[in-house]
C-alpha positions as MATLAB code, in Angstrom:
seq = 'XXXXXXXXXXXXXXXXXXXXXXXXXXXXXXXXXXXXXXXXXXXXXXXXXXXXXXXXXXXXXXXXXXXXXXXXXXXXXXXXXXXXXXXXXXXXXXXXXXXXXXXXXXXXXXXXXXXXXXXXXXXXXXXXXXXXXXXXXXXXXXXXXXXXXXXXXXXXXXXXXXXXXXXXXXXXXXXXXXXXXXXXXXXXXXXXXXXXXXXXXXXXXXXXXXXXXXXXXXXXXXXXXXXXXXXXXXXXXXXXXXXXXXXXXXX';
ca = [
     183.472    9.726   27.428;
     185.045    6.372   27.061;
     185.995    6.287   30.893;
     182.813    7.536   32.477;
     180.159    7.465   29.934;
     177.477    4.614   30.228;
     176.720    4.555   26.625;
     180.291    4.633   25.354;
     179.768    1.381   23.038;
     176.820    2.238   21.462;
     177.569    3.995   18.047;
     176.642    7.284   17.382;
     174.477    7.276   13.736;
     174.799    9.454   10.537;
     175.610   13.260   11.001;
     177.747   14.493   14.086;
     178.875   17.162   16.517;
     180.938   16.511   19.163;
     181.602   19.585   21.564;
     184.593   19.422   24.065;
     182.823   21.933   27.205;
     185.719   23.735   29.199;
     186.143   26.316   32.076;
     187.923   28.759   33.149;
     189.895   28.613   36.621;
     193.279   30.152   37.977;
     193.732   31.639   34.177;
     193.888   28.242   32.866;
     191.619   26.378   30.733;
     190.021   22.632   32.122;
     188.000   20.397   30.153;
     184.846   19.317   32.585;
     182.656   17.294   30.284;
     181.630   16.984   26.583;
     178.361   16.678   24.243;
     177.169   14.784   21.083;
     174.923   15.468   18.670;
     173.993   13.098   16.103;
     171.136   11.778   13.667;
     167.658   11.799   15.325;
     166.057    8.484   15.916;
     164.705    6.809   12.681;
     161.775    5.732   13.876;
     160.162    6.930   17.256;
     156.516    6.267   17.638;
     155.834    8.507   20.457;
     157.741   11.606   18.812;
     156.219   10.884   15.796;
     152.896   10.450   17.297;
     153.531   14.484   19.092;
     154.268   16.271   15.735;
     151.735   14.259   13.598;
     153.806   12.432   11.214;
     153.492    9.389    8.999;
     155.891    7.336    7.404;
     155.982   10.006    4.096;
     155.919   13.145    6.618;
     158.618   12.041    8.821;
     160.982   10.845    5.763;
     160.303   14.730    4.549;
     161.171   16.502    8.084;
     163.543   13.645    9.684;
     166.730   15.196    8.943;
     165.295   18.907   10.945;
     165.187   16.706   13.631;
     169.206   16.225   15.678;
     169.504   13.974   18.878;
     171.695   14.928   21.904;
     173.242   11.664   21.930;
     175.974   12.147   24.750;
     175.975   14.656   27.386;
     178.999   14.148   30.004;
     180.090   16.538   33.184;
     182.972   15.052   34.874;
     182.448   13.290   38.276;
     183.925   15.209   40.935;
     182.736   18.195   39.022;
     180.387   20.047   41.517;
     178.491   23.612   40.279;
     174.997   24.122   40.769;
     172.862   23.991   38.053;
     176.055   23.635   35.515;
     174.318   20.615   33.630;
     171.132   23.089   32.871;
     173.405   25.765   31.999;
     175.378   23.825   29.633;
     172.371   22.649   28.006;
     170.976   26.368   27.053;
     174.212   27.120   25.710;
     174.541   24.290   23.440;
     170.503   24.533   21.978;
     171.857   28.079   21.211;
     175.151   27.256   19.367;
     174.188   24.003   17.773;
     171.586   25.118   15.000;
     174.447   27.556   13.135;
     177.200   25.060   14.103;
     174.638   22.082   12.418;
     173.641   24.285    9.328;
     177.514   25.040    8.430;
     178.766   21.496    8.981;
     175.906   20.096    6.714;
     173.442   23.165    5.154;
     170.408   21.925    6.949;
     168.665   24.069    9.860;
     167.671   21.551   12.995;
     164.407   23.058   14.273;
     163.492   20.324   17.214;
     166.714   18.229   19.146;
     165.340   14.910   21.202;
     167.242   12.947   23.522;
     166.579    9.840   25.828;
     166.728    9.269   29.613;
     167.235    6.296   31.007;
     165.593    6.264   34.118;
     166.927    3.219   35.670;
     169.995    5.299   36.223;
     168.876    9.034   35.780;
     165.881   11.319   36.246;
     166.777   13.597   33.283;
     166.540   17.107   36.037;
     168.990   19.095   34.288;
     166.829   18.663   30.927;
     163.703   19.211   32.069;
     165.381   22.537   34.184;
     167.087   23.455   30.865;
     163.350   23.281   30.081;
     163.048   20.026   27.809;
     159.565   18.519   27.396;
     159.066   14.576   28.485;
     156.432   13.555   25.524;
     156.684    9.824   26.427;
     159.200    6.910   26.026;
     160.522    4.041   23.981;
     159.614    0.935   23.610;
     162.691   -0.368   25.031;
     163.792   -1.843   21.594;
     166.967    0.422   20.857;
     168.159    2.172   17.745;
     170.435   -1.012   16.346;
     167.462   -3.101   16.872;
     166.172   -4.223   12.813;
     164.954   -7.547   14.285;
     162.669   -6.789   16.906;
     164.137   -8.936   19.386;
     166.237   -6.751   21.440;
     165.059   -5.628   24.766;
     167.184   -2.082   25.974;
     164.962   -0.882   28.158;
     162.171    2.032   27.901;
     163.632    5.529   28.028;
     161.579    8.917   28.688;
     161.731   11.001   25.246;
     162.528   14.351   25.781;
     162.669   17.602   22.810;
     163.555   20.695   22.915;
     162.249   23.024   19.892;
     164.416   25.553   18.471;
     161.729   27.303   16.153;
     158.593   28.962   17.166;
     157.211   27.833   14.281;
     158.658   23.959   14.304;
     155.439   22.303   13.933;
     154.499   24.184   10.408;
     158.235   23.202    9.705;
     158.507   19.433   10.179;
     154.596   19.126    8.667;
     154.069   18.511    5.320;
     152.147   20.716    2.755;
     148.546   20.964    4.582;
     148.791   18.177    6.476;
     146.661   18.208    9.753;
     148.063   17.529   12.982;
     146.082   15.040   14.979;
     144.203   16.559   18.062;
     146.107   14.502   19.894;
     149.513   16.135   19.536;
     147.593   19.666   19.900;
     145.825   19.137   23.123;
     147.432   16.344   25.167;
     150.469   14.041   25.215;
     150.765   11.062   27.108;
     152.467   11.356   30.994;
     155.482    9.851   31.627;
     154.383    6.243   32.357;
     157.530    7.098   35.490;
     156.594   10.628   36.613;
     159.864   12.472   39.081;
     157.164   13.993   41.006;
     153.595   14.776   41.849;
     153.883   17.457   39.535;
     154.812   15.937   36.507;
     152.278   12.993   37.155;
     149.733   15.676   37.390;
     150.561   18.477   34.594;
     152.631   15.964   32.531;
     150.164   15.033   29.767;
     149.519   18.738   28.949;
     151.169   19.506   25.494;
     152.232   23.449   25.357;
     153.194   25.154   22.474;
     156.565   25.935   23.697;
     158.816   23.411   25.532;
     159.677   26.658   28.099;
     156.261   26.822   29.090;
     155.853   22.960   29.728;
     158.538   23.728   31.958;
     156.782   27.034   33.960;
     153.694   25.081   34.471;
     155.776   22.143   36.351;
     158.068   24.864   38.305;
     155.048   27.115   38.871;
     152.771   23.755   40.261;
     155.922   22.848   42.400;
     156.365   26.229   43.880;
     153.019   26.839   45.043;
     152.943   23.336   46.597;
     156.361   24.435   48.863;
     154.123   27.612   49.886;
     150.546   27.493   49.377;
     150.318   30.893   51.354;
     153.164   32.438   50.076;
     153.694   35.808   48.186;
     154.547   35.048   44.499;
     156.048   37.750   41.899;
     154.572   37.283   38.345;
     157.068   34.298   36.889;
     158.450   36.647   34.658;
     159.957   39.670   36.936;
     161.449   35.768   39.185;
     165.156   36.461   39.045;
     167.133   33.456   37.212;
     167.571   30.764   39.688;
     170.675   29.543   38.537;
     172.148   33.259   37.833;
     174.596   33.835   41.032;
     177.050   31.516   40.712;
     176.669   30.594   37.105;
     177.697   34.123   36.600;
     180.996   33.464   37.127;
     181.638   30.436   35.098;
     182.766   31.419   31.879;
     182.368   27.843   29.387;
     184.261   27.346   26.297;
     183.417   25.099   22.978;
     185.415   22.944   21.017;
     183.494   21.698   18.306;
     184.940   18.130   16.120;
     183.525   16.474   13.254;
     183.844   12.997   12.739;
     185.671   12.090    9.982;
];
């Protein structure tokens, strides 16, 4: 992380997770990258604006919410669709690996993408939903004067029923976060400039509508299976790669 990661001197806040990710090849273990989990954002007007909170609501459900603060594969590293891959194995391990270290249950992970330097296409294949972006102040930023940059916000949920559990008592969620979010002000495509605002009830079906819009649009006379008998893309060489954890604490 310290040699290759952009973000290497920006501290990592409150709880934390650090996973080491290794592979198998020749019989031999090889470390090829590492993630970090960490305390969600404090304040975060456009994820707080998508699940409905106010100040009193998001005090209540804050700590449900963990950010993927660091997410590393080594350069010179070169598997299709590894990133992705990585990604749905880590939303899977994370919540029992998160309710051990600390005895709370994350239900909804967030991250940032910089987009002056990435796209974010391994999150959105490992089907994380863009539900807008910073203000470009940053998280160490008390005084309002900083100026990091705007970053596309990105979540994942991990419950079905996430909404119910980051709400308080009865509280309504605004229409708003129901019907429509806004685009992403920097869309990758025509796709997500065009289906980007609509607000799913499940971050994997955000993702289908984007992959299902981009597919027709490479063969608008094609023959299309139902999305759900669509062998995994990434399956035939991902197959093969067997990935190992090694999960830290900071002390």
């Amino acid at each position: 992380m310290r040699a290759h990661h952009r973000r290497v001197q920006a501290p990592c806040g409150g709880a934390q997770l650090r996973y080491l990710i290794a592979c198998e090849n020749g019989g031999k273990m090889e470390f090829i990258g590492g993630l970090g989990f960490s305390a969600a954002a404090w304040r975060l007007s456009a994820r707080d604006a998508w699940i409905g909170w106010d100040d009193g609501a998001r005090k209540a459900g804050l700590s449900k919410v963990v950010g993927n603060s660091r997410f590393l594969i080594l350069p010179g590293v070169e598997v299709p669709n590894l990133a992705s891959h990585v990604l749905s194995l880590a939303v899977k391990r994370l919540p029992a690996d998160w309710e051990k270290c600390y005895g709370i249950t994350p239900v909804l992970l967030e991250t940032f993408v910089d987009r002056a330097h990435y796209r974010g296409t391994c999150y959105r294949a490992a089907n994380w939903m863009p539900i807008g972006q910073t203000r470009g102040r940053g998280r160490q930023d008390r005084r309002h004067a900083a100026c990091a940059g705007a970053k596309d916000v990105l979540v994942y949920p991990l419950h079905a029923q996430w909404r119910s559990l980051l709400a308080p008592d009865g509280a309504a969620v605004p229409a708003c976060a129901r019907a429509t979010m806004a685009p992403p002000a920097n869309p990758a495509d025509w796709a997500e400039q065009e289906f980007g605002g609509c607000a799913l009830s499940d971050a994997r079906l955000q993702a289908r509508l984007l992959t299902v819009a981009r597919d027709f649009y490479a063969r608008p006379t094609g023959v299309r299976r139902p999305m759900w008998r669509t062998p995994a893309r990434a399956a035939p060489r991902l197959r093969r790669l067997t990935v190992c954890w090694t999960m830290t604490r900071p002390r």
